[in-house]
C-alpha angles and dihedrals in degrees: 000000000000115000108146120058119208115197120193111198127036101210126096102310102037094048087054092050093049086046094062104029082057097039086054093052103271128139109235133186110192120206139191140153093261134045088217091065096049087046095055087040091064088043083061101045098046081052086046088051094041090059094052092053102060090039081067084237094123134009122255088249099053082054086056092039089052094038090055103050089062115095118181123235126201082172126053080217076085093064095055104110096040121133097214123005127212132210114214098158125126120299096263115126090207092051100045089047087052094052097042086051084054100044096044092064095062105040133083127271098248093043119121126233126198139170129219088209115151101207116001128105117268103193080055086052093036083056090061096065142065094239112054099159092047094053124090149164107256094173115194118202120227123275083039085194096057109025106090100202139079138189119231110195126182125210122223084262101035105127126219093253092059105048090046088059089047086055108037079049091055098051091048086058088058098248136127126236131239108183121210145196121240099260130121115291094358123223107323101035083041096069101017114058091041080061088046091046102043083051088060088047083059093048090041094053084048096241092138133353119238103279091052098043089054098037093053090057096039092050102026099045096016098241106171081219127028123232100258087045101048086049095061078050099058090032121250101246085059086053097049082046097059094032085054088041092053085045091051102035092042105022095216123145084219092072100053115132124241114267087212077063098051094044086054086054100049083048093054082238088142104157131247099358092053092042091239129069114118083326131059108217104182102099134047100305137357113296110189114241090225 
């Protein structure tokens, strides 16, 4: 029975996920390396609640109730007694091995460890560990808040138990479930940052600047974002993660990533949390960079 809810990671993703496992009644400990980021994470998650609330979404109480269940971790010791522990760290195989081989040696035995990677195999994660069947993808959309679905992925070793845990979780939480196969980038990056990508392919040969690009998906296929848009969202190194992930997993040319991508990320023009992607965001509203 999971109880207690263990988040690893305090940025964009993690906060969200704290936010509803807490919202929906679960304990949850939050860790991450500094106390400054947890302290910024639960900044984000009492705005998050405060919007809810006067969007009549949520009580005030159930904001203090939430709010309440969260406790804040610098050590993963504090995640010791959590039923299922989720890895919301960056999208970064090496760094995601190193914390599951941590964690793993402080929890129980029984205890159920999952990673909200967007791309990366889970049975190869899974194979760090010392649990590999109980070990599973439970992939949160962004805004976590919002976003109303959620991937489930097996590994090769994932048991039933675990991943009936994973799903009966999931749907306390309110959300629906999409389940996916083990391949690189699952369902929804699967078919979404090709189409991103292939939206900076048409910038960089030049076939229509930003604003065009954005406003011909927004308006011709009504996209509430357009593409360009919806990468400095994500953040464009995330994007050039999951586009190498799908070359290498997959070894089409198809999935090559722009080289206009890769040049922004070299830059550190990652979008929205630098202040400059396709869009400059220093000044009163958005400008396109090109």
């Amino acid at each position: 029975m999971i109880k207690k809810i263990g988040v690893i990671g305090s940025g964009q993703m993690g906060n969200g996920i704290a936010h509803v496992a807490a919202l929906a009644g679960f304990d949850v400990v939050m860790n991450d390396v500094a106390a400054d980021r947890l302290k910024s994470g639960m900044a984000t998650i009492n705005g998050n609640l405060s919007r809810q609330v006067v969007k009549k979404a949520i009580t005030e109480d159930a904001r203090k109730q939430a709010l309440a269940r969260i406790a804040l971790a610098e050590s993963m010791e504090g995640l010791a007694d959590c039923d299922l522990v989720i890895e919301s760290a960056v999208e970064k195989e090496d760094v995601k091995r190193k914390i599951f081989q941590e964690v793993c040696a402080l929890l129980k035995p029984d205890a159920i460890v999952a990673s909200n990677t967007s791309s990366i195999s889970i049975t190869r994660l899974a194979a760090s560990t010392d649990r590999p069947e109980r070990f599973i993808g439970i992939h949160f959309m962004n805004p976590v808040p919002l976003m109303e679905l959620v991937e489930l992925i097996r590994g090769i070793a994932t048991d039933d138990t675990t991943f009936d845990a994973a799903k009966e979780f999931v749907t306390k939480l309110g959300k629906q479930v999409a389940v996916s196969e083990d391949f690189p980038a699952f369902i929804v990056n699967r078919i979404l940052l090709p189409m991103i990508n292939e939206a900076i392919y048409t910038l960089y040969e030049g076939v229509g600047n930003v604003e065009a690009i954005d406003a011909a998906m927004k308006l011709g296929a009504h996209h509430p974002m357009g593409p360009l848009e919806l990468a400095d969202f994500i953040g464009l190194d995330t994007c050039l993660s999951i586009m190498q992930v799908l070359h290498e997993g997959l070894a089409d040319s198809k999935y090559r990533p722009c080289p206009l991508l890769v040049k922004y990320v070299e830059a550190g023009w990652l979008g929205r949390k630098t202040q400059r992607g396709f869009y400059d965001y220093r000044g009163d509203k958005p400008v396109p960079t090109r």
